[in-house]
N, CA, C and O atoms as a GROMACS GRO file, in nm:
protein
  400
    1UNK      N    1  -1.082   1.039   0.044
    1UNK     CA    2  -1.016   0.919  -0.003
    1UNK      C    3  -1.012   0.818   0.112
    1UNK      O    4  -0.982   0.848   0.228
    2UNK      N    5  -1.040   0.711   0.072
    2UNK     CA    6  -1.005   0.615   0.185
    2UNK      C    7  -0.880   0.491   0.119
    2UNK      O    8  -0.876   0.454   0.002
    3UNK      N    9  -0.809   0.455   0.205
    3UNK     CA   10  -0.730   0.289   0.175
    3UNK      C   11  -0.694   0.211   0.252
    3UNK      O   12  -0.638   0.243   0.357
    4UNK      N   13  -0.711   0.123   0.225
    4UNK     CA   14  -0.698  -0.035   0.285
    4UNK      C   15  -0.567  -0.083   0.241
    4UNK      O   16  -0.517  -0.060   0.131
    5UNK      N   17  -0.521  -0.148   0.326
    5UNK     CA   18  -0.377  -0.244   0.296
    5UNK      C   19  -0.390  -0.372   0.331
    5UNK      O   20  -0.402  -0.390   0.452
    6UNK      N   21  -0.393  -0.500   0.238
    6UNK     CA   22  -0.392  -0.627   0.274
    6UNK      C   23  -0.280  -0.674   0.244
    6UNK      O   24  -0.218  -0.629   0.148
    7UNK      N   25  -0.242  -0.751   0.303
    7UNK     CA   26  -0.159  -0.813   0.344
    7UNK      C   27  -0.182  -0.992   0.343
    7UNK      O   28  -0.268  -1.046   0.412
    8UNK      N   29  -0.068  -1.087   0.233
    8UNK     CA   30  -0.131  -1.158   0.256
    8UNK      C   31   0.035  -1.274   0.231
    8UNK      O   32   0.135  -1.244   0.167
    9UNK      N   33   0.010  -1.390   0.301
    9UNK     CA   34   0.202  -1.497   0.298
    9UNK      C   35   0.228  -1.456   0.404
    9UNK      O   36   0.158  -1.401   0.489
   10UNK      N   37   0.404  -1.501   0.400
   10UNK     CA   38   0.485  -1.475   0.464
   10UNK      C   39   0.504  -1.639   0.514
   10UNK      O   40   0.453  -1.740   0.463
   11UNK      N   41   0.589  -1.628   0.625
   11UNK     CA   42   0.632  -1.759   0.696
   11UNK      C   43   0.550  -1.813   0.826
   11UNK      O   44   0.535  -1.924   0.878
   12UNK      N   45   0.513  -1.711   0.849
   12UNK     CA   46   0.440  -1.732   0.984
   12UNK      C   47   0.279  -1.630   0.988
   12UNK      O   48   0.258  -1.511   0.966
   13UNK      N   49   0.188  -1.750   1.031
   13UNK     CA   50   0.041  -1.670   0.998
   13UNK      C   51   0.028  -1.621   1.155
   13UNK      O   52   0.005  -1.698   1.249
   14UNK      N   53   0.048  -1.482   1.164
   14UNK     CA   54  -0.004  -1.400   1.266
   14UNK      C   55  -0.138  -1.365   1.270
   14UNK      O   56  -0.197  -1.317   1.174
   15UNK      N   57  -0.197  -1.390   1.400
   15UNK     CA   58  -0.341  -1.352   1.440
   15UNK      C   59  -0.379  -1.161   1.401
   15UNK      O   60  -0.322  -1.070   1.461
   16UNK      N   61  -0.477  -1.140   1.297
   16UNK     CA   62  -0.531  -1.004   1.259
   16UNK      C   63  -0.450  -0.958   1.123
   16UNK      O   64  -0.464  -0.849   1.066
   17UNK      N   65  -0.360  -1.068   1.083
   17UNK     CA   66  -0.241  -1.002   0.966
   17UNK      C   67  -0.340  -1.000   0.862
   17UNK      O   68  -0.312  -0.910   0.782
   18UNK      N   69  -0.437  -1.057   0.833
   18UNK     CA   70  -0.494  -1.110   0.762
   18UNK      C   71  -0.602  -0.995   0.754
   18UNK      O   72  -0.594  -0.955   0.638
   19UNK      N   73  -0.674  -0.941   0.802
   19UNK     CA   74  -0.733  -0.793   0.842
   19UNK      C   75  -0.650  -0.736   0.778
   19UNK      O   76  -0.528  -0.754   0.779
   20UNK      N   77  -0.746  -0.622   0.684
   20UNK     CA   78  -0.704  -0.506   0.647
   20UNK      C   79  -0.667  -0.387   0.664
   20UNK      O   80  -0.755  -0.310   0.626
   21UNK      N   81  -0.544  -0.314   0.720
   21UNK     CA   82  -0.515  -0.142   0.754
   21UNK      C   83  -0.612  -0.048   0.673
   21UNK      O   84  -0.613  -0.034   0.551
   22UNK      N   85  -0.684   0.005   0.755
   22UNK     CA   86  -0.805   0.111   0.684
   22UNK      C   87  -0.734   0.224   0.723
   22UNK      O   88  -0.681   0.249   0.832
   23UNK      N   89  -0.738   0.293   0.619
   23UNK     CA   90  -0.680   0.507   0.635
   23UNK      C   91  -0.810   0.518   0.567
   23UNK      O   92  -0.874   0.451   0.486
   24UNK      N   93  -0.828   0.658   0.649
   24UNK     CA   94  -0.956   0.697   0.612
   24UNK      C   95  -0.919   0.905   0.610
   24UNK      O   96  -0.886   0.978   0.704
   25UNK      N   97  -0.938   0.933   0.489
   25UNK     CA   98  -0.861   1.061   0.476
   25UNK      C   99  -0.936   1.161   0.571
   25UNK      O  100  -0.868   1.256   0.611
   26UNK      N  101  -1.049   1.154   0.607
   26UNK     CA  102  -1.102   1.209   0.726
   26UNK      C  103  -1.078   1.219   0.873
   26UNK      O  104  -1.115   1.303   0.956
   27UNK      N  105  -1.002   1.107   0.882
   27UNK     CA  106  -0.956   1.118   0.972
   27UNK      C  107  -0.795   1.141   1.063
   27UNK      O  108  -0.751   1.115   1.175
   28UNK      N  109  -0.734   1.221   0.905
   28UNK     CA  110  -0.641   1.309   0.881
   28UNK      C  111  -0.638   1.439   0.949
   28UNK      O  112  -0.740   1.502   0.977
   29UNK      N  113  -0.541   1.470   0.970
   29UNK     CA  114  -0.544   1.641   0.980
   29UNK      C  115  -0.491   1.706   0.812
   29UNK      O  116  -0.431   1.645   0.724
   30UNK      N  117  -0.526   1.812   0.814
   30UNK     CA  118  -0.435   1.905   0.691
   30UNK      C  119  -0.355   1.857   0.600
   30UNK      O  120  -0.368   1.826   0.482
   31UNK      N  121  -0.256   1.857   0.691
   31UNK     CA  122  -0.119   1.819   0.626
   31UNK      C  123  -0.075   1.697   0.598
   31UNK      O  124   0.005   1.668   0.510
   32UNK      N  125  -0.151   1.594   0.709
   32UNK     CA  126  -0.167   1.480   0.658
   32UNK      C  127  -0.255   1.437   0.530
   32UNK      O  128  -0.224   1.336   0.466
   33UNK      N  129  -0.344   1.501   0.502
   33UNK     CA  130  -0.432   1.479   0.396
   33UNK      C  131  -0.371   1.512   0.260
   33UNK      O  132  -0.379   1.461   0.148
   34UNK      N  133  -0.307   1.615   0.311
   34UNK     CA  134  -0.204   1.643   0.199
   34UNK      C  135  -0.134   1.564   0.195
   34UNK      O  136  -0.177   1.494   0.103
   35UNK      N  137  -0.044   1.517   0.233
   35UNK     CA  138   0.058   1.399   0.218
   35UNK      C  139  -0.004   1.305   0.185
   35UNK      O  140   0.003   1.289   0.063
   36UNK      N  141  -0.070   1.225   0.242
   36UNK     CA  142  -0.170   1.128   0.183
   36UNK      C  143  -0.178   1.166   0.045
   36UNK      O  144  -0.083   1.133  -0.027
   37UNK      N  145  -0.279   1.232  -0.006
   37UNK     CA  146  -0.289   1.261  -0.129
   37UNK      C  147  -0.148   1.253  -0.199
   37UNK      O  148  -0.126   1.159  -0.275
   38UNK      N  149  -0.045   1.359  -0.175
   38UNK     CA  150   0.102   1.352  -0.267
   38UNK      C  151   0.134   1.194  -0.309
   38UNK      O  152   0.154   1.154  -0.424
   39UNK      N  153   0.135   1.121  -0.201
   39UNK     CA  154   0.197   0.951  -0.202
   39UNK      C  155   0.089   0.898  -0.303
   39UNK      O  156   0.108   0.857  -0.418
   40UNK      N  157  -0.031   0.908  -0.231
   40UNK     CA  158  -0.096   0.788  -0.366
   40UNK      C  159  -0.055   0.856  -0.538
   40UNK      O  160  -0.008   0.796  -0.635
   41UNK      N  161  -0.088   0.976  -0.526
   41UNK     CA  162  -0.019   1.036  -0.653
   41UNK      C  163   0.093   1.010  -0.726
   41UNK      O  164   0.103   1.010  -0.849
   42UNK      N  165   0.213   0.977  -0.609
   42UNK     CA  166   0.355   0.940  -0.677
   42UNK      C  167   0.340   0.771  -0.694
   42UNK      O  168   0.426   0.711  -0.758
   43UNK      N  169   0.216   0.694  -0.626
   43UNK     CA  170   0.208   0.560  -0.648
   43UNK      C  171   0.196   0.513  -0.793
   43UNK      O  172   0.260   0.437  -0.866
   44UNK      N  173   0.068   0.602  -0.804
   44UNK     CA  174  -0.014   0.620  -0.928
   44UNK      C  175   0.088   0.609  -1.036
   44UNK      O  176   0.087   0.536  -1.136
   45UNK      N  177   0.195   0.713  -0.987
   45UNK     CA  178   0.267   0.723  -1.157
   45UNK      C  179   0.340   0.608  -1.132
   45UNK      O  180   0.329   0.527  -1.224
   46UNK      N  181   0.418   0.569  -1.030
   46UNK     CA  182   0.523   0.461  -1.048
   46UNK      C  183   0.437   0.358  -1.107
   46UNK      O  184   0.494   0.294  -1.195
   47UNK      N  185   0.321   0.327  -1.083
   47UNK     CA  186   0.234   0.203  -1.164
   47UNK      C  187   0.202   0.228  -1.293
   47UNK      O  188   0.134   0.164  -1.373
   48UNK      N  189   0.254   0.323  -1.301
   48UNK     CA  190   0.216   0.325  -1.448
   48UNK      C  191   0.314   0.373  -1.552
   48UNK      O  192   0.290   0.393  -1.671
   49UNK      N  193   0.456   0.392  -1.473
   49UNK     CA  194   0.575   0.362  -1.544
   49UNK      C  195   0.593   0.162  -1.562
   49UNK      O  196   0.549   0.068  -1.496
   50UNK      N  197   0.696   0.175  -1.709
   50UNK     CA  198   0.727   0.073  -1.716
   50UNK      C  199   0.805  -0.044  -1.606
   50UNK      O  200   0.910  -0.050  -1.541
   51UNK      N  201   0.712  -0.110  -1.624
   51UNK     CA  202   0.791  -0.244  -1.484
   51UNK      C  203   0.913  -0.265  -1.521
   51UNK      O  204   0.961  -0.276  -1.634
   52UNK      N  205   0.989  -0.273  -1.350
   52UNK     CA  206   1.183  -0.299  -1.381
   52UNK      C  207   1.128  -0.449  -1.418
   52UNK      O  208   1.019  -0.497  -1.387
   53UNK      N  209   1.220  -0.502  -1.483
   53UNK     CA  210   1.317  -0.686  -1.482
   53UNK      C  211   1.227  -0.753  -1.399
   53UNK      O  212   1.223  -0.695  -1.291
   54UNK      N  213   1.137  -0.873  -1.404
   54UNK     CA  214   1.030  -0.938  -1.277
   54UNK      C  215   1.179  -0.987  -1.188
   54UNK      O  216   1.285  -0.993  -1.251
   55UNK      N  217   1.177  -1.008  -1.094
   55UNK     CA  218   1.252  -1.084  -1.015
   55UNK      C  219   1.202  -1.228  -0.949
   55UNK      O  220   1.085  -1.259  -0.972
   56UNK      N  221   1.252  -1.285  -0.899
   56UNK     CA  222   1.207  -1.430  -0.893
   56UNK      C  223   1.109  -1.406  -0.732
   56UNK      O  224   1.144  -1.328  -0.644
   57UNK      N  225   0.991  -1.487  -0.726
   57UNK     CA  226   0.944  -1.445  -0.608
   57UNK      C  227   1.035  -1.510  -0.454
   57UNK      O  228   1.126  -1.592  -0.470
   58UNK      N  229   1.009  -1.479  -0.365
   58UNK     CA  230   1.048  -1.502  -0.241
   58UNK      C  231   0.997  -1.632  -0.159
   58UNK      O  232   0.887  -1.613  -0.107
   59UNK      N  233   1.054  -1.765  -0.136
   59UNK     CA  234   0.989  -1.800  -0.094
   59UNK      C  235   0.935  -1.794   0.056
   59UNK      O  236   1.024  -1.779   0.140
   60UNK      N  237   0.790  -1.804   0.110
   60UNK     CA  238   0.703  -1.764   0.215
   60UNK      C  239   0.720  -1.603   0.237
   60UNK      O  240   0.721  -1.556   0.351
   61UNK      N  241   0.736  -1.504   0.091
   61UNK     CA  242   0.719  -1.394   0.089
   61UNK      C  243   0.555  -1.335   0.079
   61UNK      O  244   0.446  -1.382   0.044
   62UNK      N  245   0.606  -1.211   0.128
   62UNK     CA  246   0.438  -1.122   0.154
   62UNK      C  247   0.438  -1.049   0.027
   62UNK      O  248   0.530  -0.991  -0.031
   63UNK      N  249   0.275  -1.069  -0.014
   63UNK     CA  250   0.193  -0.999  -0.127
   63UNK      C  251   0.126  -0.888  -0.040
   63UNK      O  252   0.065  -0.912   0.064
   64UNK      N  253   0.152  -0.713  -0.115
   64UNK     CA  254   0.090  -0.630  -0.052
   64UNK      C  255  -0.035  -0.601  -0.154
   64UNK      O  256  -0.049  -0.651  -0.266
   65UNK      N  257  -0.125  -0.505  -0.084
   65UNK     CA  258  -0.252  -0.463  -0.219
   65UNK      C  259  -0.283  -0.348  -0.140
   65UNK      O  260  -0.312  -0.362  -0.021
   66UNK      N  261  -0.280  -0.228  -0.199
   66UNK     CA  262  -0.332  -0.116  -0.203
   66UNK      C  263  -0.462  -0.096  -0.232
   66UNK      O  264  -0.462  -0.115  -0.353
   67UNK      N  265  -0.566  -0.071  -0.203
   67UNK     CA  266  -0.720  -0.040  -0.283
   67UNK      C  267  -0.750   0.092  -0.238
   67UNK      O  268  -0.790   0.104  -0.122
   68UNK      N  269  -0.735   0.222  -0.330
   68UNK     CA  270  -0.760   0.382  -0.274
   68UNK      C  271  -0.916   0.338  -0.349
   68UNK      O  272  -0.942   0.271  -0.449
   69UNK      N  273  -0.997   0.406  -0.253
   69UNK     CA  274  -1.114   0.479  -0.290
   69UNK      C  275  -1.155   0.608  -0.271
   69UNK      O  276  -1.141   0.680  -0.172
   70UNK      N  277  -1.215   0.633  -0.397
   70UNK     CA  278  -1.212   0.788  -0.406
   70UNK      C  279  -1.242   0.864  -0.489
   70UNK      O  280  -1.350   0.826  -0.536
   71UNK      N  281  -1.206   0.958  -0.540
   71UNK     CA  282  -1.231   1.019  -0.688
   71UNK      C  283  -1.208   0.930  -0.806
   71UNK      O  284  -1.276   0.948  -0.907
   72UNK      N  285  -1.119   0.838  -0.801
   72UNK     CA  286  -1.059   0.709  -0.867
   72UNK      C  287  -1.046   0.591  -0.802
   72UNK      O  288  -0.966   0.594  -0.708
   73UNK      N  289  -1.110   0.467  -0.828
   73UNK     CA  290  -1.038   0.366  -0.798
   73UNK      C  291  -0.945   0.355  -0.824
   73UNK      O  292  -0.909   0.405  -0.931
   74UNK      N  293  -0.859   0.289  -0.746
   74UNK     CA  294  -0.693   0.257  -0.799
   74UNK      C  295  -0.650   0.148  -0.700
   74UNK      O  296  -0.642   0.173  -0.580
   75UNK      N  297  -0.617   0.009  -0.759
   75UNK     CA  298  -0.512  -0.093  -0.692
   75UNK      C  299  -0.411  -0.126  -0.726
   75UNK      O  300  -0.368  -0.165  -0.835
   76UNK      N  301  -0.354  -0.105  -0.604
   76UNK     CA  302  -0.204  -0.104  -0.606
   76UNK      C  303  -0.131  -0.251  -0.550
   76UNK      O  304  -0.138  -0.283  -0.431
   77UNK      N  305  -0.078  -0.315  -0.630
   77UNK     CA  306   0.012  -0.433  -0.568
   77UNK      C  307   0.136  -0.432  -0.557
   77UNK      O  308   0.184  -0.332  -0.610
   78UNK      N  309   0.234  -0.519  -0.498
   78UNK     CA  310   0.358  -0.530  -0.514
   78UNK      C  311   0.352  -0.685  -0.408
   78UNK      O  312   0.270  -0.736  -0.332
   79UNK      N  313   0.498  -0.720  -0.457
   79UNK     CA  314   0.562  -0.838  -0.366
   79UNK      C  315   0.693  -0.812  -0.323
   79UNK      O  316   0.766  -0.730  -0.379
   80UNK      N  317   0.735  -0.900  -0.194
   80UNK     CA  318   0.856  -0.945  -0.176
   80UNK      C  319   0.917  -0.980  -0.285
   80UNK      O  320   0.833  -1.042  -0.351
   81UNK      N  321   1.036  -0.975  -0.355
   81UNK     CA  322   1.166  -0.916  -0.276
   81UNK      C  323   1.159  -0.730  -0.276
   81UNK      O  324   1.204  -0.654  -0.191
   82UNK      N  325   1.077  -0.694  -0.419
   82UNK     CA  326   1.105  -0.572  -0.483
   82UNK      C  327   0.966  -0.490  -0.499
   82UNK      O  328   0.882  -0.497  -0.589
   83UNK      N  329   0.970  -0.406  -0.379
   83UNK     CA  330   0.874  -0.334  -0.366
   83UNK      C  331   0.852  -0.199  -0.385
   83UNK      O  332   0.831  -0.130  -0.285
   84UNK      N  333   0.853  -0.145  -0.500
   84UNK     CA  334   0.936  -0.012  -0.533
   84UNK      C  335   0.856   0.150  -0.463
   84UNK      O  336   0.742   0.195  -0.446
   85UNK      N  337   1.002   0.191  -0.440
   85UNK     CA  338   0.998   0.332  -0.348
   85UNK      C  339   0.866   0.351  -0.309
   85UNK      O  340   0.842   0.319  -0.193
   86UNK      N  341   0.750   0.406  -0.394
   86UNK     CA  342   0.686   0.522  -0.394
   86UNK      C  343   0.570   0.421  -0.313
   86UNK      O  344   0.518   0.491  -0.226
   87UNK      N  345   0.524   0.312  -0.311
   87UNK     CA  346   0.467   0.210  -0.313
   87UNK      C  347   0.477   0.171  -0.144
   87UNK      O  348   0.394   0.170  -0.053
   88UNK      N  349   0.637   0.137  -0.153
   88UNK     CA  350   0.642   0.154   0.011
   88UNK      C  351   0.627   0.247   0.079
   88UNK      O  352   0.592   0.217   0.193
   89UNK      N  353   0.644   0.394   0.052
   89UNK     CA  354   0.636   0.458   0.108
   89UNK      C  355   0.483   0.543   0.163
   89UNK      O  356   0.450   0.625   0.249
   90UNK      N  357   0.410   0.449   0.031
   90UNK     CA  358   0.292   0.512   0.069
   90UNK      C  359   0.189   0.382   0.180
   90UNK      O  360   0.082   0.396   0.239
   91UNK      N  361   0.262   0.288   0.170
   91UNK     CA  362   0.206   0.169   0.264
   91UNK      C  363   0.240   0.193   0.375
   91UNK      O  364   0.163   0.179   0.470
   92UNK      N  365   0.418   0.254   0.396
   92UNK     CA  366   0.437   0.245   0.564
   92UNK      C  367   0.318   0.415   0.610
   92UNK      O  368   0.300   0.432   0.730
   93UNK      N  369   0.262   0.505   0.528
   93UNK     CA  370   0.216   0.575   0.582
   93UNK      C  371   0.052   0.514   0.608
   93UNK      O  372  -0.016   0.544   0.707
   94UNK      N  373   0.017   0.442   0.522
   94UNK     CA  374  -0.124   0.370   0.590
   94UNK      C  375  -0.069   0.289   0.727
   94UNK      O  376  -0.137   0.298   0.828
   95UNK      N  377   0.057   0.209   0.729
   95UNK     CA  378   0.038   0.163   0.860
   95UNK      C  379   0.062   0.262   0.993
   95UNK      O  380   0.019   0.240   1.106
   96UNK      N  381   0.120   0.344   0.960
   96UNK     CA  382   0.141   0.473   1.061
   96UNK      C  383  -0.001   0.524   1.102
   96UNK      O  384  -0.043   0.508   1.217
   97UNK      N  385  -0.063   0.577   1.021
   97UNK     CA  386  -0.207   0.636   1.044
   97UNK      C  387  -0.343   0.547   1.016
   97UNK      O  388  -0.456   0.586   1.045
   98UNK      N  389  -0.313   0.420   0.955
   98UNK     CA  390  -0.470   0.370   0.983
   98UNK      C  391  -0.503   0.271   1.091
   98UNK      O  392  -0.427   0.274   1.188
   99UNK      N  393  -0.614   0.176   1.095
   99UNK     CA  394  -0.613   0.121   1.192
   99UNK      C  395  -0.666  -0.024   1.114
   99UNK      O  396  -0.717  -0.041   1.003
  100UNK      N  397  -0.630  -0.117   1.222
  100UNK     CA  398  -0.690  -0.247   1.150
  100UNK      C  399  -0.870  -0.255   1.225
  100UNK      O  400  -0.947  -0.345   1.192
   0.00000   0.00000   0.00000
């Protein structure tokens, strides 16, 4: 599996924000691969449970995008203000382990 995280707004345009976080499941160990895998899995379903209430957007808020490649395509979005659990949790682990 591989994924990318783009990243795109906010208030202030930082140099490379704009560059994509690449995870690349190869370059996992074990248990990370495993985890990896569990998160996009629990992503998967939260996207495909019913959406909470829209909330109003943020202004000079950040748009995230998930793109797994793999056995499945699958993109994943969310915005500022309300970025739900499973979603963040599987983004702060691409920024932990991938690289821009």
């Amino acid at each position: 599996m591989h994924a990318e995280l783009t990243t795109d707004g906010g208030l202030a345009a930082f140099p490379g924000l704009a560059r994509p976080v690449v995870l690349d499941e190869d370059d996992l160990s074990p248990e990370e691969g495993t985890e990896f895998a569990r998160l996009v899995a629990a992503a998967r379903d939260e996207a495909g449970a019913p959406a909470p209430r829209a909330t109003k957007p943020v202004p000079d808020g950040r748009t995230y995008r998930i793109d797994i490649n793999g056995d499945d395509a699958l993109r994943l979005k969310a915005a500022d203000p309300s970025i739900p659990p499973a979603f963040a949790a599987l983004m702060d682990f691409v920024k932990r382990h991938g690289h821009r």
